[in-house]
C-alpha positions as CSV (number, residue, x, y, z in Angstrom):
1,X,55.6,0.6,-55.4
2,X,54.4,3.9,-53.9
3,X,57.5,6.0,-53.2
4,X,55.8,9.8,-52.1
5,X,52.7,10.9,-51.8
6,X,51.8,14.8,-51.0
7,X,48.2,16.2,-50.0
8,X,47.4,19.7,-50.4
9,X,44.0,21.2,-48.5
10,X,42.4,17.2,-48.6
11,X,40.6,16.7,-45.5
12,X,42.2,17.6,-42.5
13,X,45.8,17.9,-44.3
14,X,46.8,21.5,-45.7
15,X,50.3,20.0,-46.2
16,X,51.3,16.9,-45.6
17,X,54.0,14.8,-47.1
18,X,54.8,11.4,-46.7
19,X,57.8,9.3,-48.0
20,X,56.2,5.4,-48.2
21,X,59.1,4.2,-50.5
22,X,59.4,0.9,-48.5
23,X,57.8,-2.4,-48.2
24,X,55.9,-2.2,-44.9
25,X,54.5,0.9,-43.7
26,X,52.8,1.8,-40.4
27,X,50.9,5.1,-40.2
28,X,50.1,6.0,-36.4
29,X,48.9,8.5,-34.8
30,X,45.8,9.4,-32.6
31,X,42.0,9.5,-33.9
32,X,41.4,12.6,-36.5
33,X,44.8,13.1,-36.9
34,X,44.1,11.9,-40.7
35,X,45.5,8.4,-41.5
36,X,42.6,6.8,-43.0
37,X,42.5,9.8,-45.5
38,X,45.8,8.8,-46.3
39,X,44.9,5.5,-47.8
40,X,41.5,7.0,-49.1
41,X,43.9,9.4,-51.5
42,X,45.9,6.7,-52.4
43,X,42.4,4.8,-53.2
44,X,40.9,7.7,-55.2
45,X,44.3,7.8,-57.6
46,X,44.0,3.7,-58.1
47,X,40.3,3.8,-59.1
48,X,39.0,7.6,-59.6
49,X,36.6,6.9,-56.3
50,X,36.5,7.7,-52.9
51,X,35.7,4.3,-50.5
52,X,34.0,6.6,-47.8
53,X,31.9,9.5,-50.1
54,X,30.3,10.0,-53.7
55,X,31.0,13.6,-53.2
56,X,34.7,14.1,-54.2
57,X,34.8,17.9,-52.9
58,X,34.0,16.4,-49.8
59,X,37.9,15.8,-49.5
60,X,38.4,19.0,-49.6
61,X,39.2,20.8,-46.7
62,X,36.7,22.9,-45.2
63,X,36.7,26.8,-46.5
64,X,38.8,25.8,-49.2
65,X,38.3,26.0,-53.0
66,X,40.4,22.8,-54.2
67,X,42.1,19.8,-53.5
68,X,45.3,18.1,-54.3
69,X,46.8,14.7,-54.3
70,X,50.6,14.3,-55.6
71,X,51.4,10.9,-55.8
72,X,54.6,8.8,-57.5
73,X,55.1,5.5,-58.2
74,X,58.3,3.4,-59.3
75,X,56.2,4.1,-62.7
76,X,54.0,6.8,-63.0
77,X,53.5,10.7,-61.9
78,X,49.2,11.0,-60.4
79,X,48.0,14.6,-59.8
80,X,44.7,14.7,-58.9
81,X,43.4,17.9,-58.5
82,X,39.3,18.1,-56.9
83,X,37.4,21.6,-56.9
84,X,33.7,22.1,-56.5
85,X,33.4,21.2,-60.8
86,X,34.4,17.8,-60.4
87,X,38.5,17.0,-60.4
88,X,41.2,16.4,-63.4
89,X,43.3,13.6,-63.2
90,X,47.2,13.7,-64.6
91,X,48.9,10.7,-65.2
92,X,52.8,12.1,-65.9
93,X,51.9,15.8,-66.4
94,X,49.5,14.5,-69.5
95,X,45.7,14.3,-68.1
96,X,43.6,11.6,-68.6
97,X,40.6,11.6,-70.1
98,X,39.0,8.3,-69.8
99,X,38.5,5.9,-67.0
100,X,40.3,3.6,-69.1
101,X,43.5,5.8,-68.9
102,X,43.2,5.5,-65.0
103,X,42.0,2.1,-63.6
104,X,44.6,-0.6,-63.2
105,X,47.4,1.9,-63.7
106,X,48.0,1.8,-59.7
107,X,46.6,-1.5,-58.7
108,X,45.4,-1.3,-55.1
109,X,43.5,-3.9,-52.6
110,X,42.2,-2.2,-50.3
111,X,40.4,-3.3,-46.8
112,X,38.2,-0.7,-44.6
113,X,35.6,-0.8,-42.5
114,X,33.2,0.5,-44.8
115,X,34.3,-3.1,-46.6
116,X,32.3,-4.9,-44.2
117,X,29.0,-3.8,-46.5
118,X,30.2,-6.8,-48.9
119,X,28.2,-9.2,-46.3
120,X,26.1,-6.2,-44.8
121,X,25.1,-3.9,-47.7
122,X,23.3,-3.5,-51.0
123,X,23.7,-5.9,-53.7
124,X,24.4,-2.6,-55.7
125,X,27.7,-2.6,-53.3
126,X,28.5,-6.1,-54.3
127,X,28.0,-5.2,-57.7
128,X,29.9,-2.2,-58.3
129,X,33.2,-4.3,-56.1
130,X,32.9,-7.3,-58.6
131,X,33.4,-5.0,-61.5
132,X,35.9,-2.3,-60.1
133,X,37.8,-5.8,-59.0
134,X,37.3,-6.9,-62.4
135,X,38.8,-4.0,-64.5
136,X,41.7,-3.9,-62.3
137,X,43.4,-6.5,-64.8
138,X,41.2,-6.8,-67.4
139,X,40.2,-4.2,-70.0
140,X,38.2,-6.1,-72.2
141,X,35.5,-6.3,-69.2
142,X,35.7,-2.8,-68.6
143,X,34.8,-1.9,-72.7
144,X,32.2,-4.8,-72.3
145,X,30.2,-3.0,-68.8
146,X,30.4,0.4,-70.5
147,X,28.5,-0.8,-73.5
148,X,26.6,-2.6,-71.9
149,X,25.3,0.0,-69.4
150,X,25.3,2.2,-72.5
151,X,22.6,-0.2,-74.1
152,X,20.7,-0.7,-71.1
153,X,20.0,3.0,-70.5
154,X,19.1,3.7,-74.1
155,X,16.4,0.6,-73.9
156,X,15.0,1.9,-70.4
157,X,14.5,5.2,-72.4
158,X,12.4,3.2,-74.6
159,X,10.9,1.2,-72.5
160,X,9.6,4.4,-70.4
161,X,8.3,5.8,-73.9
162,X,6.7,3.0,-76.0
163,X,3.7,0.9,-74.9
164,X,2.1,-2.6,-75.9
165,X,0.8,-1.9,-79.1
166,X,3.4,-0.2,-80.4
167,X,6.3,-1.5,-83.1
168,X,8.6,-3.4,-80.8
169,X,11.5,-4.0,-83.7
170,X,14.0,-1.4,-82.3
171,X,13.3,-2.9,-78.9
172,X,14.3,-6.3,-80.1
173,X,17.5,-5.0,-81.6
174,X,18.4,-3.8,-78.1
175,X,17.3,-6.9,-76.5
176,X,19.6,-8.6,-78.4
177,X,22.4,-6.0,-78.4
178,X,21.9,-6.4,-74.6
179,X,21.7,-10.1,-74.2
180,X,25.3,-10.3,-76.2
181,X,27.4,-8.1,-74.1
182,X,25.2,-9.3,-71.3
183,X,26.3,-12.9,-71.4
184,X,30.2,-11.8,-71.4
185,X,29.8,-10.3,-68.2
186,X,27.9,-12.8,-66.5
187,X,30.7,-15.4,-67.6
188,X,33.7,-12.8,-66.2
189,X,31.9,-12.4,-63.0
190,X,31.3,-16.5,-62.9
191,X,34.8,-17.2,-63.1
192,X,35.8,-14.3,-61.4
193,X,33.8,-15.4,-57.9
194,X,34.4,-18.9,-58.5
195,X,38.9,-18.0,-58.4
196,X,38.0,-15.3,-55.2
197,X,36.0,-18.2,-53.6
198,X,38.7,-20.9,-53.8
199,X,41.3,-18.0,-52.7
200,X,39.3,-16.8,-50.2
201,X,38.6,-20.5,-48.4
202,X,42.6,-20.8,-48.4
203,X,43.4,-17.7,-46.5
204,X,40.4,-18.5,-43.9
205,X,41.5,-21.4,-43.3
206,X,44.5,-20.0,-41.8
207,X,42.2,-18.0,-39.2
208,X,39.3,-20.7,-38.5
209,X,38.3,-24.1,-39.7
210,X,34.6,-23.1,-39.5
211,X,33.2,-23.3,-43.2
212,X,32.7,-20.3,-45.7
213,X,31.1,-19.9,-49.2
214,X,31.3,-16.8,-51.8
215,X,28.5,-18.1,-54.5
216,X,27.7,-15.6,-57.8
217,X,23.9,-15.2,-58.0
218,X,23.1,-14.3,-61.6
219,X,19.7,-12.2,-61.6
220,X,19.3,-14.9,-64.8
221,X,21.7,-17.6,-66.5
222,X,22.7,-17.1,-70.0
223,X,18.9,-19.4,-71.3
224,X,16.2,-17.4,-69.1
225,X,18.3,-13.6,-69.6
226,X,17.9,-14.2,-74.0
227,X,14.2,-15.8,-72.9
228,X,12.8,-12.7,-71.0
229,X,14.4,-10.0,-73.8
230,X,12.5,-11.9,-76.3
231,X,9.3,-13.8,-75.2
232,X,8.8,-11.3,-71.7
233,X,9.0,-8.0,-72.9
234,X,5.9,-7.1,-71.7
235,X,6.6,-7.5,-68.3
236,X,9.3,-4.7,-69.3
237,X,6.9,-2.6,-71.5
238,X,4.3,-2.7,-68.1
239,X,7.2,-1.8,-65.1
240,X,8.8,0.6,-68.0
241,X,12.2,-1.1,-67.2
242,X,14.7,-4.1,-67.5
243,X,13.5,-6.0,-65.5
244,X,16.6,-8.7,-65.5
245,X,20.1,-8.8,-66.5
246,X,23.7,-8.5,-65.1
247,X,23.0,-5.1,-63.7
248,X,20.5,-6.7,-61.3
249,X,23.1,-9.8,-60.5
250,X,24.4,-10.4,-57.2
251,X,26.9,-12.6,-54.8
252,X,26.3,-14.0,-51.4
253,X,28.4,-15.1,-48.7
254,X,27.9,-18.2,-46.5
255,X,29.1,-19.3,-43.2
256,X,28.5,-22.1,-42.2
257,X,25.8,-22.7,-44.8
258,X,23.7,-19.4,-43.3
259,X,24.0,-16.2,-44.4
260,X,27.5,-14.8,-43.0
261,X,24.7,-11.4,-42.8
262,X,23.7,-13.1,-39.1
263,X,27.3,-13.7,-38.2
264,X,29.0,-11.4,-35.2
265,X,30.5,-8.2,-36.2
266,X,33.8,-10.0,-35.7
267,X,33.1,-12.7,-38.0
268,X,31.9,-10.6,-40.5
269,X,35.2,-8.4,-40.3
270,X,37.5,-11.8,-40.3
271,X,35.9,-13.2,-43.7
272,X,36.0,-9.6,-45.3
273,X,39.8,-9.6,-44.7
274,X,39.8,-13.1,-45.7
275,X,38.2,-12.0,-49.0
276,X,40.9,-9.2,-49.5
277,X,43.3,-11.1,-49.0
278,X,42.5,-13.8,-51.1
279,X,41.8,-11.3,-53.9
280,X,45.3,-10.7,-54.0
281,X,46.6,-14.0,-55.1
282,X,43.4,-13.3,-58.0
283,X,44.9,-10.4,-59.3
284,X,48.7,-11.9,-58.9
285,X,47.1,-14.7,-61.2
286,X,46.2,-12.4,-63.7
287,X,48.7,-9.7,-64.2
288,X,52.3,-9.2,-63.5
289,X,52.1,-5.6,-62.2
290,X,53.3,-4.9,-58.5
291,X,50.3,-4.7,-55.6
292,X,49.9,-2.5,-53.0
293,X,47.7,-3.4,-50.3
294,X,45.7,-0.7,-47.7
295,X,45.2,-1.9,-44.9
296,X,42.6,0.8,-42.4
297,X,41.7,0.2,-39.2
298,X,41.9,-3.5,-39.6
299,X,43.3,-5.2,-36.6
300,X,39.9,-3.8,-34.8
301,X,37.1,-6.2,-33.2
302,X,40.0,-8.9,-33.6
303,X,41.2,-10.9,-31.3
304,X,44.9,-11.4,-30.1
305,X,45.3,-14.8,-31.6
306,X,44.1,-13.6,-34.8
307,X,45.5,-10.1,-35.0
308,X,49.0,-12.5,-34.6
309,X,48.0,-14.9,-36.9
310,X,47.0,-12.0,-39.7
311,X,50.1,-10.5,-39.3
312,X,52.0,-13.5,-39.6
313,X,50.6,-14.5,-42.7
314,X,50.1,-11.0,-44.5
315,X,52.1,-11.4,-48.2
316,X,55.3,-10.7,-49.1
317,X,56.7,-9.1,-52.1
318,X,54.1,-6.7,-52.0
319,X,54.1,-3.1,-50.6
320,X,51.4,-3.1,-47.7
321,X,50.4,0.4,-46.0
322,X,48.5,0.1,-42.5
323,X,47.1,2.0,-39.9
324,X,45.3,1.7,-36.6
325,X,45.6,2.5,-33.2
326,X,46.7,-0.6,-32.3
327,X,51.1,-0.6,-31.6
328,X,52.4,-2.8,-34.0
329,X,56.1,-4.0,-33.1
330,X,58.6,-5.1,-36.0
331,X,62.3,-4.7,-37.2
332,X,60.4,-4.7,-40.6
333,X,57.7,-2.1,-40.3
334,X,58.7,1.6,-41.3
335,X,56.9,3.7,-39.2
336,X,55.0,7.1,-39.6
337,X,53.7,9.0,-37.0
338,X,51.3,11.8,-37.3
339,X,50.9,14.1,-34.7
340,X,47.2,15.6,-35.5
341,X,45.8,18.3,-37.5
342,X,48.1,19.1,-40.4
C-alpha cells in the first residue's frame, strides 16, 4: 500500500504532500488544481513512464531546473528525481540502475483517459500496454523483449547495409536468434490476452450484456514468423527491414463482433475500464504482491446507472486512489481536497 507521497516543483505542485495511507482515496478539487498529476507521479515510480508525455522534464514545473517525487510504500522508499539530463531513480536511498530494478516493484493498474487509445490508437500503443502489463509479474518476459529488441535492431543494421548478393550467413544466425526469443513472446502475449479476455467479459458483464471480444493478432504464428526469416529474406534485404515479427503484433477489440473503434465514446470508455479492471484479477493470478489501482477522471461520459454499478463492484483488498470532479459520497472513502495551485 501507498502510505505518503511528496512532490517537489512536478507540474503545478512546488510542495505538495499527501498522506494516502488508507484503502480508498478520493482526490477532489477543481480543474488544474493538479490531481491527475498526482496519479501520473505515482505512475512514473511503478513503471519509469509518464501515461500523458515522452518528455519526462515536461513534469517539471515551469522555470524550474528539477523535479522530485518522494514516495513510500508499506515496502520500499522511491525517489525520483527528473532534470533536463533525464532523471535517477532511488529505490531505498540505493539507485537503480536497470529497468529491471524498477518495474513490478510498485505494481499499479492504472485507468485514464488517455487509456481510451487501447480501442482508438496505434497498434504501437497496444503493443507497448501488453508488454509493460506483462513485466509487471513476470521477469522472464522482460529479459526475453530486451533481447529480443536487442537482436532485431542489430539485424535491421544489417539489413540497411547488405544487399542480394551478398553472404547472407550472419543474417541467418540472426534470423534464427530472432525467431527463438521471438516465439516466447508471442506465446506470453497469447496467453496473456486470452486470461485479460475471459477477465475482461466477466467484469462487463456486470455493466451490459451486449457482447465483447479482446483477440491477439500475431503479425505471424510461430510456422510463417521461422518461414519468412529463412525462405523471405529478400523481401527484408529489398524494404531494408524486418518485415514481420512480434514487434509488428497487435490485439483488437470487438463489440458486438465490429470493431469496438466505431462504438460511442461512452462505450469505448465502459470496455476500457472493463479491461482494467479485469486486468487486475490477471495480475492477482499471477503474483501475490498488493495492487493499487488509479483511477483518473473515470466516472466521466458515464451514466448514473453505471457510475453506481462501477462503484459498487470496484475490488476490495486493494488500495484504489480516484479523482474526478464528480462528489463521491461514502463512510469508506478518505477524502483529499486540493484547493488549486500548490
Amino acid at each position: 500500500m501507498i502510505k505518503k507521497i511528496n512532490l517537489t516543483n512536478i507540474r503545478n505542485h512546488s510542495n505538495l504532500s499527501l498522506d494516502l495511507n488508507d484503502r480508498f482515496i478520493y482526490i477532489k478539487g477543481p480543474n488544474g488544481s493538479g490531481k491527475t498529476t498526482i496519479l501520473e507521479s505515482i505512475y512514473l515510480t511503478s513503471t519509469t513512464k509518464s501515461h500523458r508525455t515522452n518528455n519526462d522534464f515536461d513534469l517539471v514545473k515551469r522555470n524550474e531546473k528539477f523535479g522530485i517525487i518522494h514516495l513510500e510504500t508499506n515496502k520500499d522508499i522511491f525517489k525520483i528525481v527528473i532534470h533536463e539530463k533525464g532523471k535517477s531513480i532511488l529505490i531505498n536511498n540505493k539507485e537503480a540502475k536497470k529497468l529491471s530494478e524498477v518495474i513490478g516493484r510498485l505494481k499499479v493498474i492504472m485507468f485514464s483517459p488517455e487509456d481510451l487509445n487501447l480501442i482508438k490508437g496505434s497498434p504501437h500503443v497496444r503493443r507497448s500496454f501488453i508488454d509493460y502489463e506483462i513485466i509487471k509479474y513476470s521477469k522472464n518476459y522482460l529479459n526475453n523483449l530486451t533481447t529480443y529488441k536487442n537482436i532485431l535492431k542489430q539485424r535491421n543494421a544489417l539489413l540497411k547495409n547488405i544487399s542480394l548478393n551478398d553472404d547472407q550467413t550472419f543474417l541467418n544466425i540472426l534470423g534464427t536468434k530472432l525467431y527463438e526469443i521471438g516465439i516466447k513472446i508471442i506465446r506470453q502475449r497469447s496467453e496473456f490476452i486470452e486470461e485479460l479476455n475471459l477477465e475482461t467479459k466477466k467484469i462487463y458483464s456486470l455493466f451490459s450484456d451486449k457482447n465483447i471480444e479482446i483477440n491477439y493478432l500475431p503479425n505471424a504464428k510461430e510456422e510463417f514468423f521461422l518461414n519468412h526469416l529463412t525462405n523471405n529474406q529478400k523481401q527484408d534485404i529489398l524494404y531494408k527491414t524486418t518485415m514481420s515479427g512480434p514487434h509488428r503484433d497487435d490485439f483488437l477489440v470487438t463489440f458486438m463482433n465490429e470493431d469496438a473503434y466505431k462504438s460511442s465514446q461512452g462505450e469505448i470508455r465502459l470496455i476500457v475500464i472493463s479491461m482494467k479492471l479485469g486486468l487486475i484479477n490477471v495480475l492477482k493470478n499471477k503474483t501475490s504482491d498488493n495492487i493499487t489501482l488509479l483511477l483518473d477522471d473515470v466516472l466521466s461520459e458515464l451514466d448514473d446507472k453505471i457510475k453506481h454499478k462501477f462503484l459498487d463492484n470496484l475490488p476490495e483488498n486493494m488500495q484504489i486512489i480516484l479523482n474526478s470532479a464528480i462528489n463521491i459520497d461514502s463512510n469508506n472513502v478518505k477524502i483529499l481536497e486540493l484547493k488549486g495551485e500548490m
